[in-house]
C-alpha positions as CSV (number, residue, x, y, z in Angstrom):
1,X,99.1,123.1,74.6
2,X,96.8,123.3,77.5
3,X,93.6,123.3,75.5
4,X,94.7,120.7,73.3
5,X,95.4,118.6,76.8
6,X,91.9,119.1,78.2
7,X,90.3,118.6,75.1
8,X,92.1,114.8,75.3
9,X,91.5,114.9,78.9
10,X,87.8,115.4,78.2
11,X,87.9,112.2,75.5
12,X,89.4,109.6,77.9
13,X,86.9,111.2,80.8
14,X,83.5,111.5,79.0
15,X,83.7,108.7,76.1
16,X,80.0,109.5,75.4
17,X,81.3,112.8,74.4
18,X,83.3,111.2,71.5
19,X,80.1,110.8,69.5
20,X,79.1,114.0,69.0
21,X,82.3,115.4,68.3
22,X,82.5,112.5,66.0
23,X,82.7,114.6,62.9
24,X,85.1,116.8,64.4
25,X,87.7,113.9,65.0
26,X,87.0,112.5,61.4
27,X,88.0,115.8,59.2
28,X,90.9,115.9,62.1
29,X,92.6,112.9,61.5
30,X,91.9,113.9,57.6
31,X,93.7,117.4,58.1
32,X,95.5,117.1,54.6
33,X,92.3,116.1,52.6
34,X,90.5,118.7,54.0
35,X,93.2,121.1,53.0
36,X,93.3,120.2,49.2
37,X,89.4,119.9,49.0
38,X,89.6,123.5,50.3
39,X,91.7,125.2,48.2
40,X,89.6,122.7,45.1
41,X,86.4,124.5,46.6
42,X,88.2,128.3,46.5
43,X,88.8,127.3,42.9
44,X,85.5,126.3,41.8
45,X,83.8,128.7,43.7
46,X,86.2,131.8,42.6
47,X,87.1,132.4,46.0
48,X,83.9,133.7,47.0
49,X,83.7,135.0,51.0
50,X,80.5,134.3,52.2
51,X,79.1,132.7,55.2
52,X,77.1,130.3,53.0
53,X,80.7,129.3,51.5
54,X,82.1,129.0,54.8
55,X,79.3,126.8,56.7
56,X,78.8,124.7,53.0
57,X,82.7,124.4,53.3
58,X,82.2,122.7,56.9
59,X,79.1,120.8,55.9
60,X,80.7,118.9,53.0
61,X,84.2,118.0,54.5
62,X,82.6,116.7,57.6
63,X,80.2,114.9,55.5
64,X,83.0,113.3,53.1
65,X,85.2,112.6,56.2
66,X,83.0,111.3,58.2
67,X,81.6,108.8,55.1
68,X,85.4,108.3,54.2
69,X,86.5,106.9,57.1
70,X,83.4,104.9,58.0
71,X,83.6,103.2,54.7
72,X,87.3,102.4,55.4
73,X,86.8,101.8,59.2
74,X,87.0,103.2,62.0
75,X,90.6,102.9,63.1
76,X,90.6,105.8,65.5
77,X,86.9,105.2,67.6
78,X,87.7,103.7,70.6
């Protein structure tokens, strides 16, 4: 509870700081999608345990969330 309340201390303190954790609040406020598309990804990818699956994992949901919720706008910038 007390990280969670500095890290939103630190948002409404340093706004510049929202933009490069930009990706970070997308796949956030997209929790659920990234859940499904992760257990999709374990499926296709036979549960592999790499570190390329891991960081390929992170690359892709913070891409799609990050394209998702700019193409449906952003809602949750301030």
């Amino acid at each position: 509870m007390i990280i969670l309340a500095a890290c939103l201390l630190a948002m409404d303190a340093l706004p510049h700081l929202r933009k490069l954790v930009w990706p970070i609040i997308a796949v956030g406020s997209m929790s659920l999608t990234a859940y499904v598309l992760h257990i999709i990804g374990i499926c296709f990818l036979g549960g592999g345990s790499g570190l390329c699956v891991l960081v390929g994992f992170i690359v892709a949901v913070s891409t799609f969330a990050v394209l998702c919720l700019r193409a449906t706008g952003d809602r949750w910038k301030r």
